[in-house]
C-alpha positions as CSV (number, residue, x, y, z in Angstrom):
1,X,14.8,0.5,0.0
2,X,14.2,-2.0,-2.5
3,X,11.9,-4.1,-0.3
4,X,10.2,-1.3,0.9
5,X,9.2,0.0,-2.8
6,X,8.1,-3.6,-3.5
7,X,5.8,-3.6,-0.4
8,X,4.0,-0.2,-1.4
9,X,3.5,-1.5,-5.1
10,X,2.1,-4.2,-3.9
11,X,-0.5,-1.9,-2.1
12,X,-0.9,-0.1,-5.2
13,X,-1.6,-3.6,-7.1
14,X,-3.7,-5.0,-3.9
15,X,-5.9,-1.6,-4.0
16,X,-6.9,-1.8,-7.9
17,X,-7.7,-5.4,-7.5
18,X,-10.3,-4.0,-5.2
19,X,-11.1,-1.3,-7.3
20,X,-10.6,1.2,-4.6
21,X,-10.5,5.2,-6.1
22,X,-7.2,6.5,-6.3
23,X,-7.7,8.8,-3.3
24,X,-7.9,5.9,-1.4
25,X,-5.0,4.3,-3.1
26,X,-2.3,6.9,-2.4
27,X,-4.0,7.3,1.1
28,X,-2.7,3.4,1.9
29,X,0.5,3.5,0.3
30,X,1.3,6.7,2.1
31,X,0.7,5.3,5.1
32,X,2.0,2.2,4.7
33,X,5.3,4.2,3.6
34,X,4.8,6.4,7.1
35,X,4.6,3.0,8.8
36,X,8.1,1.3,7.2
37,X,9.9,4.6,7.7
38,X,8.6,4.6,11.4
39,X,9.7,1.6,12.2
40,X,13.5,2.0,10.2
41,X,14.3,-1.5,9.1
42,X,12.3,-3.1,12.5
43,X,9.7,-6.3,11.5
44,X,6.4,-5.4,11.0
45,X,4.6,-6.9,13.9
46,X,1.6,-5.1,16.2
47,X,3.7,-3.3,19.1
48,X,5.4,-1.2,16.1
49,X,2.0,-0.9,14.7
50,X,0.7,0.6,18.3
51,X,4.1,2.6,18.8
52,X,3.2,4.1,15.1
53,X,-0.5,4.7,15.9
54,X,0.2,6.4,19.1
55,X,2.6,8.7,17.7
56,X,0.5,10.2,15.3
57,X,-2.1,11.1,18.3
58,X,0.3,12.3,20.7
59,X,3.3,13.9,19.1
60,X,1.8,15.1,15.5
61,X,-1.6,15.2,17.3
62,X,-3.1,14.5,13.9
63,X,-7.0,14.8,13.8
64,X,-9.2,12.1,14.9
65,X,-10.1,11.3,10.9
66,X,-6.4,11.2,10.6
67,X,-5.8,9.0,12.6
68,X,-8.6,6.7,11.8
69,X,-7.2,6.6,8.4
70,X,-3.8,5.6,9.0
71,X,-5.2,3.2,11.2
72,X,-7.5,1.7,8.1
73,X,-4.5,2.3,5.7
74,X,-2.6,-0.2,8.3
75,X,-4.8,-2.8,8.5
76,X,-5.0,-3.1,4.5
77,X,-1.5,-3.6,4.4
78,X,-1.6,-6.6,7.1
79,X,-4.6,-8.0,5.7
80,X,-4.0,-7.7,1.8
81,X,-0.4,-7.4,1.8
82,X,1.0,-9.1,4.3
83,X,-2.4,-11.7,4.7
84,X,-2.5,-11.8,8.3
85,X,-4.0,-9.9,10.5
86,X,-2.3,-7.5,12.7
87,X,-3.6,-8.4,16.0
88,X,-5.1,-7.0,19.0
89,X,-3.7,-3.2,19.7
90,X,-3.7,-3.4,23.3
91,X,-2.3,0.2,25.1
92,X,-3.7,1.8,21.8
93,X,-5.0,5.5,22.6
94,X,-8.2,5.7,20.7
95,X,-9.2,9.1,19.3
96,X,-13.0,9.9,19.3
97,X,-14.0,11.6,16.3
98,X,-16.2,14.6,17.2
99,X,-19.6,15.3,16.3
100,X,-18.9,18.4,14.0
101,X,-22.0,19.8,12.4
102,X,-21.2,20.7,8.3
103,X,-20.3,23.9,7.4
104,X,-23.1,25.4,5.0
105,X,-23.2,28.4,2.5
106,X,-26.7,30.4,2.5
107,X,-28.7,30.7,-0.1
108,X,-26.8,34.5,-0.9
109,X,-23.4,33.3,0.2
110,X,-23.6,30.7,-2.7
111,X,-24.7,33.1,-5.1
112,X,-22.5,35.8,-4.4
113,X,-19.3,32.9,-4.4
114,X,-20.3,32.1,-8.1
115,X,-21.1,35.4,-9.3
116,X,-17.2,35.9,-8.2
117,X,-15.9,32.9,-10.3
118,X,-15.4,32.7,-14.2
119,X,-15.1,30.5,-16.8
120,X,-14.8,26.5,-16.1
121,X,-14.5,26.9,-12.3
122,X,-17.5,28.6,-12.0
123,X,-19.6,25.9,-14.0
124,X,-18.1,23.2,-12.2
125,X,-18.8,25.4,-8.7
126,X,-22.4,25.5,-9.6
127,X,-23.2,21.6,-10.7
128,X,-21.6,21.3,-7.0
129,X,-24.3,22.9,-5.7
130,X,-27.1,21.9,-7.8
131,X,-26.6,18.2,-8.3
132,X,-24.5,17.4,-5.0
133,X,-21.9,16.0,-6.7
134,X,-18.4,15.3,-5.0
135,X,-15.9,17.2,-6.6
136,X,-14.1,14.2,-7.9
137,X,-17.7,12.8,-9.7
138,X,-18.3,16.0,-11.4
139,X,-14.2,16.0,-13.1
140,X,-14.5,13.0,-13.8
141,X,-17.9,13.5,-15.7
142,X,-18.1,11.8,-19.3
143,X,-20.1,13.4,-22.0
144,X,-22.3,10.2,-22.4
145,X,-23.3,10.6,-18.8
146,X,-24.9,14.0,-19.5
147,X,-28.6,13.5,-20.5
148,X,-29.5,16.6,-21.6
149,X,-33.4,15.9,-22.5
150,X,-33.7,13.9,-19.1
151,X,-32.0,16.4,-17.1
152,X,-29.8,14.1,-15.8
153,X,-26.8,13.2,-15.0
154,X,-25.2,9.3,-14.1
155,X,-22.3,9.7,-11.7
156,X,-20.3,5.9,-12.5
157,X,-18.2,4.3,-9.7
158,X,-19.1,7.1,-7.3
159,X,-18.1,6.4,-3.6
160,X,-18.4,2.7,-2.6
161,X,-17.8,2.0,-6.6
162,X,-21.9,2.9,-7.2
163,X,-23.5,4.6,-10.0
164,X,-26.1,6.9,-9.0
165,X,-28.6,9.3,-11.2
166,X,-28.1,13.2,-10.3
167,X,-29.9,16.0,-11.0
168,X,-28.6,18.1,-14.2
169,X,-29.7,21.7,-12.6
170,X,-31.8,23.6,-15.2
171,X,-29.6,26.9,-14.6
172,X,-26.4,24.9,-16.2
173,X,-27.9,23.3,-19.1
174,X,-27.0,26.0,-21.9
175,X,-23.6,26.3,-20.4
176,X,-23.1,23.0,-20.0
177,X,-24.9,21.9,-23.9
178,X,-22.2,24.9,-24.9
179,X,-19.3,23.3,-23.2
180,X,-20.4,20.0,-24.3
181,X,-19.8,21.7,-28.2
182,X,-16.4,23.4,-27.1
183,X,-15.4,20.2,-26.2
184,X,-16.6,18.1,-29.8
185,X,-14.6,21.1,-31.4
186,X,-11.5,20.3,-29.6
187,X,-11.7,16.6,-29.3
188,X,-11.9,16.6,-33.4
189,X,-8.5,18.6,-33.6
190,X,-7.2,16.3,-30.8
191,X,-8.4,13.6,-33.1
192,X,-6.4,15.3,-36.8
193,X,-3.1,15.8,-34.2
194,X,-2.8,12.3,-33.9
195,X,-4.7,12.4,-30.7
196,X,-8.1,12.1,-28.9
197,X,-7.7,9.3,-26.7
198,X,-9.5,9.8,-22.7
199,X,-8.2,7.4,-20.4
200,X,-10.6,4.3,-19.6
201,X,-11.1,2.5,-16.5
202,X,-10.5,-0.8,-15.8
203,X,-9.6,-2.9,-18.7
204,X,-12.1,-1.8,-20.8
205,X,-9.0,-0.3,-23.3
206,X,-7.9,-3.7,-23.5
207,X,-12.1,-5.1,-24.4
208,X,-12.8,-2.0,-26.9
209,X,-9.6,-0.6,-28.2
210,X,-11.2,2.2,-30.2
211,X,-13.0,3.3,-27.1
212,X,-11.0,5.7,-25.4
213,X,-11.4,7.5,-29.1
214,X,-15.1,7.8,-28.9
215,X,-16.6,11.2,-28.1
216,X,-18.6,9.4,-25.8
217,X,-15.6,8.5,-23.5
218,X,-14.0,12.2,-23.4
219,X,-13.9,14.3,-20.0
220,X,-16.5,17.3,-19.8
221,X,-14.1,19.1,-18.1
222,X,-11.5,18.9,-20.4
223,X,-7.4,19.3,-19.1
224,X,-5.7,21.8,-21.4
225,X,-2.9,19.3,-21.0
226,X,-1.9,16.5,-23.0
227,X,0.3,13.7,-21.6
228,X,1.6,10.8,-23.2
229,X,0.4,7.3,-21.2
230,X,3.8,5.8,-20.3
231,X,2.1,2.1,-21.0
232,X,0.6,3.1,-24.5
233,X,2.4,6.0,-25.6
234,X,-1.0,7.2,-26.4
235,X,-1.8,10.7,-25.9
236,X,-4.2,11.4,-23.1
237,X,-6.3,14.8,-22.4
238,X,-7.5,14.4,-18.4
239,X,-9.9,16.3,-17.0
240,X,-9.0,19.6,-15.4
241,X,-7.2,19.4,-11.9
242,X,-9.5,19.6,-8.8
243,X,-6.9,22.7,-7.4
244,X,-7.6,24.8,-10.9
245,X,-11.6,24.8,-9.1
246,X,-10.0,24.9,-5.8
247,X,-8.2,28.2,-6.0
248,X,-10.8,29.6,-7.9
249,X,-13.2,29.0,-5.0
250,X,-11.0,30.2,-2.8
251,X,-10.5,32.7,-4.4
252,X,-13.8,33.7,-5.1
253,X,-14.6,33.7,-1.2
254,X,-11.6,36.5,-0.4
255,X,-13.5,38.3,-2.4
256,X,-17.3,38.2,-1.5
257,X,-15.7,38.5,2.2
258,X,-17.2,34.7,3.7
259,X,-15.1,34.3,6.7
260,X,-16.7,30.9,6.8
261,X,-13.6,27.5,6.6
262,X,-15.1,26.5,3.5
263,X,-13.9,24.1,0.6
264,X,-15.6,22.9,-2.5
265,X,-17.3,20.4,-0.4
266,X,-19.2,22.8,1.3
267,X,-21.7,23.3,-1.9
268,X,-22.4,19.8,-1.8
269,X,-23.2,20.2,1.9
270,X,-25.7,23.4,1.1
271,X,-27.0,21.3,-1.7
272,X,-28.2,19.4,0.9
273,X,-29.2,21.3,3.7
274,X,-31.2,23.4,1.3
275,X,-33.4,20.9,-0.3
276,X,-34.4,19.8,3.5
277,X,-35.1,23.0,4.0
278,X,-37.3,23.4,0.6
279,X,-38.9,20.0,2.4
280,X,-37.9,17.3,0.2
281,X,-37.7,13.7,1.7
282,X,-34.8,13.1,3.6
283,X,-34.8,9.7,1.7
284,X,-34.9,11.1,-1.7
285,X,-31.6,13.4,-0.3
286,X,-29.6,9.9,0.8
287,X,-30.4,9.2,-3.0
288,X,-29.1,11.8,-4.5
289,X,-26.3,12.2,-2.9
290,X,-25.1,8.3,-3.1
291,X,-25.1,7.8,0.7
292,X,-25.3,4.5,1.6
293,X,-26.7,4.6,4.8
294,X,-29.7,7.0,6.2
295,X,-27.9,8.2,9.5
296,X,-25.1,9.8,7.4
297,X,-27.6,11.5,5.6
298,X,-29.5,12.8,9.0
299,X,-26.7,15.6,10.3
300,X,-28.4,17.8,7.8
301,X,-31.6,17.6,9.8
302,X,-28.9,18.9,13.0
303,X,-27.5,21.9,10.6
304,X,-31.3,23.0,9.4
305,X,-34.1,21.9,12.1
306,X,-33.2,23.2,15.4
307,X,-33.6,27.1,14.6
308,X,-36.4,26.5,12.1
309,X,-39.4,28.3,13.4
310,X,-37.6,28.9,16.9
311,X,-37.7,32.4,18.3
312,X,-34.9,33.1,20.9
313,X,-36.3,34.5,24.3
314,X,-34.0,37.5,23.4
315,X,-36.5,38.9,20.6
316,X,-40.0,38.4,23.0
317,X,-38.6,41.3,25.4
C-alpha cells in the first residue's frame, strides 16, 4: 500500500511540474490507482497494461473517451513516472470514438433555462452562454480579469495553460459590476476576521506574499466557505463549487420541461453554434473560445449548416 501511495503522489508531483489543471491531475492518478489495483501486486509491464485496457472496453464497456483517457492517464505514468515507455500494445481492442454532433439549446430554450435559475447560478449560467466560457474558466474568474470599460474578460491558463480574451456580454455587466461590490464588501470583513486570503497559483505566494490579500486576486464567484490551507494555515475563501451551478441547471431544465441530455457545457456549445448562425467568422469563433485547432472548431458548421435554408420535400406537397 505504501508503494502504491508513493507512485500516485508521484503522479500528483509529475502532473504540477507540467502544470496540467487539476481535472487532469486526479484523472491520472485515478487511473494510475485503477491500473495498480488491477494488476494486485503484479509488475507493471505492457501485457498487464493491455489486460487493463481491454477490460475496461469489454467488461465495464466504458465509453470510447473513457477509454482513451485511461489509456492517456497510462502512458503518463510510464513515461513520467516510471521514464520508460510502455511499449507496443499488441492484441489491444481499439475503441473508435464516434462522431457525435453537440447538443445545442435554442435561442428560447436558453432563455427560458435562465429565467428558471436565481441568484449566483443564474449569473454564472449566463456568462456560459455569452462569453463561451468553460465552466471551470468562469469559477475560477479573478476580479482583475473583469474589464468592465473594455467589456472584456481574460480567461488565464485556460485549456492547454492559454490566456485568452472573452467577451463580457453586455446583459451581465450591472449584475456582474454589482457582484463585483458584494464581493469588496465581503472580502473587507474577511480581511477584519483575520482573513482574506484567495489561493494563488503556482508559486506566486511564495514571489508576492501579500498577494493572495489583494482584491485583485479574489474569486468573482466567491465560496461561502472558508478553509484553512493545511500548508499555511492561512484562511482561504474558494470559489463556489461547479455542482452548486450544476444542480441549479439541472434544475432549472425539470422545470422549463427540455428533455434535451444537457449539462453546463451545453451553453458553451449554443454560444457557439449561435454566433455561426448570426454569421460571424468561424475563425474569430476558434478564438473565442480558446480552441487550438480550426477542425475542432468546425462541428458547429455540422450542428447549424445542413438545415439552414433547406426545405424538406415533405412541406412542397
Amino acid at each position: 500500500m505504501e508503494s502504491r501511495n508513493a507512485l500516485l503522489a508521484q503522479v500528483g508531483l509529475a502532473c504540477r511540474r507540467r502544470h496540467l489543471s487539476r481535472s487532469t491531475e486526479a484523472a491520472y492518478r485515478y487511473w494510475a490507482r485503477r491500473l495498480i489495483d488491477f494488476l494486485d501486486g503484479q509488475a507493471l509491464e505492457t501485457a498487464g497494461v493491455v489486460r487493463f485496457l481491454d477490460q475496461l472496453a469489454s467488461v465495464e464497456h466504458v465509453s470510447a473517451s473513457t477509454h482513451l483517457q485511461a489509456l492517456h492517464g497510462v502512458l503518463f505514468l510510464f513515461r513520467h513516472v516510471l521514464e520508460r515507455e510502455v511499449g507496443r500494445l499488441d492484441g489491444l481492442r481499439t475503441m473508435r470514438r464516434p462522431a457525435r454532433v453537440p447538443v445545442v439549446l435554442s435561442v428560447e430554450e436558453v432563455r427560458a433555462i435562465l429565467n428558471a435559475m436565481r441568484g449566483m447560478p443564474r449569473l454564472v449560467a449566463a456568462l456560459l452562454y455569452g462569453s463561451g466560457m468553460r465552466v471551470g474558466e468562469a469559477l475560477a474568474l479573478r476580479i482583475k480579469d473583469v474589464d468592465f470599460r473594455a467589456g472584456t474578460i481574460t480567461v488565464r491558463a485556460g485549456k492547454g495553460a492559454k490566456d485568452r480574451v472573452a467577451i463580457l456580454p453586455r446583459r451581465v455587466r450591472d449584475s456582474m459590476h454589482r457582484l463585483a461590490l458584494w464581493r469588496l464588501a465581503l472580502h473587507k470583513r474577511d480581511l477584519a476576521q483575520g482573513g482574506g486570503h484567495a489561493p494563488l497559483p503556482n508559486a506566486l505566494e511564495r514571489k508576492y506574499p501579500s498577494a493572495s490579500r489583494a482584491f485583485g486576486w479574489q474569486f468573482m464567484f466567491a465560496s461561502s466557505a472558508v478553509r484553512p490551507c493545511p500548508r499555511t494555515g492561512h484562511r482561504l475563501r474558494w470559489h463556489l463549487s461547479p455542482s452548486t451551478v450544476q444542480e441549479a441547471f439541472h434544475e432549472a431544465l425539470r422545470m422549463t420541461n427540455c428533455h434535451k441530455q444537457a449539462s453546463l457545457h451545453v451553453l458553451r456549445h449554443s454560444f457557439a453554434t449561435h454566433l455561426l448562425a448570426q454569421g460571424v467568422d468561424i475563425r474569430t469563433i476558434q478564438q473565442l473560445l480558446g480552441h487550438r485547432h480550426l477542425d475542432t472548431t468546425m462541428i458547429y458548421t455540422h450542428v447549424h449548416q445542413p438545415v439552414r435554408g433547406t426545405v424538406s420535400p415533405l412541406d412542397r406537397f
